[in-house]
C-alpha positions as CSV (number, residue, x, y, z in Angstrom):
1,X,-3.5,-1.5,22.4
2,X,-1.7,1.2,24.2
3,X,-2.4,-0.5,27.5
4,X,-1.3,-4.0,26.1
5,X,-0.2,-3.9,22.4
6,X,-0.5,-7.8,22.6
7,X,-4.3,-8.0,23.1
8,X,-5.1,-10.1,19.9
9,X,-9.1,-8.9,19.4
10,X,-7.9,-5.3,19.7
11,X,-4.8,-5.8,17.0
12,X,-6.8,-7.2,14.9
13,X,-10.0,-5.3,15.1
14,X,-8.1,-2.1,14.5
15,X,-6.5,-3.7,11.6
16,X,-10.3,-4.8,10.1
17,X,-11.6,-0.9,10.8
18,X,-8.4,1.0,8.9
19,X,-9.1,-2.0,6.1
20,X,-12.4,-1.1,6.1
21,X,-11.8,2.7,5.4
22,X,-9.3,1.8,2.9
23,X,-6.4,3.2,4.7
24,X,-4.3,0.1,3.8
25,X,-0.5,1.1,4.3
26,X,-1.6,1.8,7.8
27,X,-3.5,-1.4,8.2
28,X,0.1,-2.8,7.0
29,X,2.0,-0.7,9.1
30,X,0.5,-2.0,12.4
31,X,0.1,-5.9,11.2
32,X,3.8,-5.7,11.2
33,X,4.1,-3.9,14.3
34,X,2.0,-6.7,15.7
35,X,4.1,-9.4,14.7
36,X,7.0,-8.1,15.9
37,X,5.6,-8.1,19.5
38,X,2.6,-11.3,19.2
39,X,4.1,-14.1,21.7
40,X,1.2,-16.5,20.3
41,X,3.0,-18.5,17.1
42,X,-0.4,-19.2,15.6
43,X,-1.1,-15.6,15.4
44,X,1.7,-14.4,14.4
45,X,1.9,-16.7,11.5
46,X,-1.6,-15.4,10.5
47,X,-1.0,-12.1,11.5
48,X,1.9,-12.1,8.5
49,X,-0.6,-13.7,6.0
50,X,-3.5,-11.0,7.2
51,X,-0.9,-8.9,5.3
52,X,-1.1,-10.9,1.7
53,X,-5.2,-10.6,2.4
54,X,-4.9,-7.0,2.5
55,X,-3.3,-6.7,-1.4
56,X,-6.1,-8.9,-3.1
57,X,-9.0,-8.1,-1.7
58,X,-10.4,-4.6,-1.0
59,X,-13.3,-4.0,0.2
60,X,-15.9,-2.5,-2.7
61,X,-16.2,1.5,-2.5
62,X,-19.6,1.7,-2.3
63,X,-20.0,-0.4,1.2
64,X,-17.1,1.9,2.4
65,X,-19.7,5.1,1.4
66,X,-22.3,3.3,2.8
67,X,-21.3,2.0,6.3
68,X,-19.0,5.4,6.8
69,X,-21.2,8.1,5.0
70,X,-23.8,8.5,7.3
71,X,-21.3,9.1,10.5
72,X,-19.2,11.6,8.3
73,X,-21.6,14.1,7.9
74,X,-22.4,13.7,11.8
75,X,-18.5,14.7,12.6
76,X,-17.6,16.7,9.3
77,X,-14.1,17.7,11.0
78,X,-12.9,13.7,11.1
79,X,-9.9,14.4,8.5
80,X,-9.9,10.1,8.6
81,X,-13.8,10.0,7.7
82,X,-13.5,12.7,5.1
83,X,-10.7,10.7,3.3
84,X,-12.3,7.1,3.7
85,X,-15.2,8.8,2.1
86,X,-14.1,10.8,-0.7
87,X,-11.8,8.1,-2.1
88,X,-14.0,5.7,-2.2
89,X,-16.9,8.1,-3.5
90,X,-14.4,8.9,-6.0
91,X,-13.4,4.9,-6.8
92,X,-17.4,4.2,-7.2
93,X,-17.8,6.2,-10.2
94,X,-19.0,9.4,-8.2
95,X,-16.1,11.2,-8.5
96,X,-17.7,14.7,-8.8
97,X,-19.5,13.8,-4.5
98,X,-16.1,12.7,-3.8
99,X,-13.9,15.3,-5.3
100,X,-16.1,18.3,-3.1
101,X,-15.2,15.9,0.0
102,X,-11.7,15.6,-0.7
103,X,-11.6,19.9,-1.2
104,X,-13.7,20.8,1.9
105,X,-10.9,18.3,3.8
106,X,-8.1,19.8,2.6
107,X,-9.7,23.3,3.2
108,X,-10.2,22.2,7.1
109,X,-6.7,20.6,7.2
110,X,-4.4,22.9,5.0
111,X,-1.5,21.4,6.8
112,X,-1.9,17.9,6.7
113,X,-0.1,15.6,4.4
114,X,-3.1,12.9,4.5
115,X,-5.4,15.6,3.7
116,X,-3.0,16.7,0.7
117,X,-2.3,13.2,-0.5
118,X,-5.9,12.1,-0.3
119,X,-7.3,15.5,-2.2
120,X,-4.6,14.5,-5.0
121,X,-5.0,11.2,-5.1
122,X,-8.8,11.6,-5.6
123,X,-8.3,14.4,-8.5
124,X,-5.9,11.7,-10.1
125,X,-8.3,8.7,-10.1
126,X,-11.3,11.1,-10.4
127,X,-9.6,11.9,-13.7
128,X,-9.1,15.7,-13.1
129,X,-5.6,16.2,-14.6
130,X,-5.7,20.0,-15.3
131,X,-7.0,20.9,-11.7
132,X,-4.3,18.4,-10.5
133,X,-1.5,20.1,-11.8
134,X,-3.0,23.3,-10.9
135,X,-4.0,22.0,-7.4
136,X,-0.3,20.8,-6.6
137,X,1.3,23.8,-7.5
138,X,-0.4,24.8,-4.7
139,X,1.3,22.3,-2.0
140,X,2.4,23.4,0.6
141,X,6.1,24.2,1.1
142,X,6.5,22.3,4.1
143,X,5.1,18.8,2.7
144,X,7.0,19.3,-0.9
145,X,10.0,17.1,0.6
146,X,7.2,14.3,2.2
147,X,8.3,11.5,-0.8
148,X,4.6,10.1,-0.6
149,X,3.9,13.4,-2.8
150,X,6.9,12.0,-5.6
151,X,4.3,9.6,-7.5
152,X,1.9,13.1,-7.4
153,X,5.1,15.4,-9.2
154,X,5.1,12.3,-11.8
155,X,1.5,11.9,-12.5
156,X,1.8,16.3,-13.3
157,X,5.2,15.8,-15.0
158,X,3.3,13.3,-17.3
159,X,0.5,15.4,-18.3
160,X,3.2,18.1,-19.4
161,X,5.0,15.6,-21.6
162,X,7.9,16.5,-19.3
163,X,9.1,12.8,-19.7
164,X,12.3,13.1,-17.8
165,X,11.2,15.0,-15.0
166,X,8.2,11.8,-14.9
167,X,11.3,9.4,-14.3
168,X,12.9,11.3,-11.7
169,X,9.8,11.8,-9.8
170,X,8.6,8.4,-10.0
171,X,11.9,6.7,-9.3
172,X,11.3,8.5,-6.2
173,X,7.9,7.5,-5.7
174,X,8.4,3.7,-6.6
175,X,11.7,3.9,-4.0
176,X,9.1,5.1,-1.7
177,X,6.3,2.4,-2.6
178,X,8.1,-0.4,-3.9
179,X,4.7,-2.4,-3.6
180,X,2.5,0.3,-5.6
181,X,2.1,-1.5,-8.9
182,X,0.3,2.0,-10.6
183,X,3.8,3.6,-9.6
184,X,5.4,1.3,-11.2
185,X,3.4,1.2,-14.6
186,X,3.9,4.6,-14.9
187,X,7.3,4.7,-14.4
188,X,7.8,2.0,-17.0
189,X,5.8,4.4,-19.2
190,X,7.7,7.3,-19.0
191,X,11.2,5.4,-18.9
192,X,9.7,4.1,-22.6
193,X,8.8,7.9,-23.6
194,X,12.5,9.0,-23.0
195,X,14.4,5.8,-24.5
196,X,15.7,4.7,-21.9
197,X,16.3,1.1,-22.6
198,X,18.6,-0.2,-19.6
199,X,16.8,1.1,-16.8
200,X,13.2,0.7,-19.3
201,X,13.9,-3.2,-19.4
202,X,14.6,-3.6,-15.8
203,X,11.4,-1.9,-15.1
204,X,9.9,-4.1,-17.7
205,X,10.9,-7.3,-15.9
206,X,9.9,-5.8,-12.4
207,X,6.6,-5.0,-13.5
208,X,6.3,-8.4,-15.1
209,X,7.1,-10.1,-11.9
210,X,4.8,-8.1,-9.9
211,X,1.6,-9.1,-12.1
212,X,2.3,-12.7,-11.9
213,X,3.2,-12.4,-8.3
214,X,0.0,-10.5,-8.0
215,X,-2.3,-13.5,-9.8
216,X,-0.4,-16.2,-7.7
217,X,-0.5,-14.6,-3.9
218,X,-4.2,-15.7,-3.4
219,X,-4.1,-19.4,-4.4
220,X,-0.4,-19.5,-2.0
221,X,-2.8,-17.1,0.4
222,X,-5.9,-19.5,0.7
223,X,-3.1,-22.8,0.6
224,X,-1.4,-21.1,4.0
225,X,-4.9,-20.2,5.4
226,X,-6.2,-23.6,5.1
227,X,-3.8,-25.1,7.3
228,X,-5.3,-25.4,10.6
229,X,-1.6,-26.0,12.3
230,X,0.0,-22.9,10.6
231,X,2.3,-21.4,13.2
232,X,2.0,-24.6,15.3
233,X,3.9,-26.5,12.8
234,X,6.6,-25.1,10.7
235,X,6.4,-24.8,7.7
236,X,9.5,-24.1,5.5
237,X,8.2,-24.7,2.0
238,X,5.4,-22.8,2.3
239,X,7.0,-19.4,3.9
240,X,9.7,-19.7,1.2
241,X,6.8,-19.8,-1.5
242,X,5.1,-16.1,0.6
243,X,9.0,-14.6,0.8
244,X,9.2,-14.5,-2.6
245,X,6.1,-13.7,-3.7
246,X,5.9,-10.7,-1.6
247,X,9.2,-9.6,-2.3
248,X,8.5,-9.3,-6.0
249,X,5.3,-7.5,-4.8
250,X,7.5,-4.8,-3.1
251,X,6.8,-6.0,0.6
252,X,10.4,-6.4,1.4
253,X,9.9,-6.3,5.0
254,X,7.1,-8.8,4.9
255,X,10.1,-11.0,3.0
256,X,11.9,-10.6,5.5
257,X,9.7,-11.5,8.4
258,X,8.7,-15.0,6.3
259,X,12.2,-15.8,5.6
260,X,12.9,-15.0,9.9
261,X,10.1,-17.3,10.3
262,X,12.2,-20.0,8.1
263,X,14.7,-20.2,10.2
264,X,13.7,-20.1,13.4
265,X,12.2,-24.1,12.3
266,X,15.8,-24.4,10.0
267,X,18.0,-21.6,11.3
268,X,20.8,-23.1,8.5
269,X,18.1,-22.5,5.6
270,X,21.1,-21.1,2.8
271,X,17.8,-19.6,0.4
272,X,16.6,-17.9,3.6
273,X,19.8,-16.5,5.1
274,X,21.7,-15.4,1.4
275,X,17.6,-13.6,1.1
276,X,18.0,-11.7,4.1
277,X,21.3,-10.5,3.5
278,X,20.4,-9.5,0.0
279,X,17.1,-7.6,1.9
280,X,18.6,-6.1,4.5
């Protein structure tokens, strides 16, 4: 891809591999890096739609311990192994495994922000509140600005009962990862704890249009994927129907690129042009 970032099989098998290791915002990150520079329509039409795939269906955490496991332990100083490991030993009910994978990473890599998101992340869904608090006390001075550690000051801020310092932290954090539906939950959970009813029924009806975005994306997904002369053939309609649904999913940019696709076939399309200037 560095030699020709528009070789299709390479795009796309990097984009299966971080998948695989559940490292989905940067499968996400380079789908959209790819569309921006595909010159094939087809593809980049599908390349968009990989995007919806990625949200719906993740791959089970035991295959990811299974395929990735065995080549971990033979390069235990892969920070990207380590991680793809841990979580998902962590997500397949193995949490104590996963947990000592997630420390001796952040041990090796003291420095790194994935190491220090990923060792959180796994004492949060490994259900370890006390040692998360204690562990993020611990956090490095340098990473305390990095705003993917916001929804990490929440989750502790929330086992304190420090309810306002939970809303700060995860308005931050859902700013950060408008597409992160646990963010949002929470967020909607402390906003309820503190009484604050403006801002707690606007989170209310985000959260409410994420779910049902969330139920509806894969029967709008599997519609698209069907079509055999997607990207060939515009279709208006359809893209309108993605736009919004992934805009009330929090992928604003992948709005964007759906409602760009819009009018290149209708480049008068009023829905599509007042959307972009409300997204931009």
């Amino acid at each position: 891809m560095e030699i020709d970032p528009t070789v299709p099989e390479a795009g796309w098998a990097l984009i299966d591999l971080l998948d695989l290791e559940g490292r989905a915002e940067e499968a996400h990150r380079l789908g959209m890096r790819l569309f921006e520079v595909e010159p094939d329509p087809r593809d980049r039409v599908r390349l968009l739609l990989e995007l919806s795939r990625l949200d719906i269906d993740r791959v089970a955490p035991g295959s990811v311990v299974q395929v990735f496991e065995p080549i971990r332990r033979q390069h235990p100083e892969s920070l990207s192994l380590a991680l793809a490991v841990g979580l998902a030993l962590v997500r397949d009910s193995r949490s104590i495994e996963g947990i000592e994978v997630l420390r001796a990473a952040v041990q090796c890599h003291p420095h790194s922000a994935e190491a220090w998101d990923g060792w959180l992340t796994g004492l949060d869904e490994g259900h370890r509140p006390d040692l998360l608090a204690q562990e993020y006390a611990r956090l490095p001075a340098s990473l305390a600005a990095d705003p993917r550690f916001a929804k990490h000051a929440g989750n502790v801020a929330q086992g304190a009962r420090d309810w306002p310092g939970a809303v700060g932290a995860y308005r931050r954090a859902h700013g950060f990862e408008p597409f992160n539906g646990v963010i949002l939950y929470r967020l909607r959970m402390a906003l309820r704890a503190t009484g604050e009813t403006a801002e707690l029924a606007r989170a209310d009806r985000l959260l409410t249009s994420y779910q049902e975005a969330f139920k509806q994306i894969r029967a709008v997904y599997e519609e698209a994927f069907a079509i055999r002369s997607l990207g060939l053939v515009p279709y208006p309609e359809l893209y309108h129907r993605l736009a919004e649904l992934r805009e009330r999913m929090g992928r604003l940019d992948e709005a964007r690129a759906w409602h760009r696709l819009v009018l290149r076939a209708v480049p008068d399309d009023v829905p599509s042009l007042t959307a972009l200037a409300r997204l931009e």
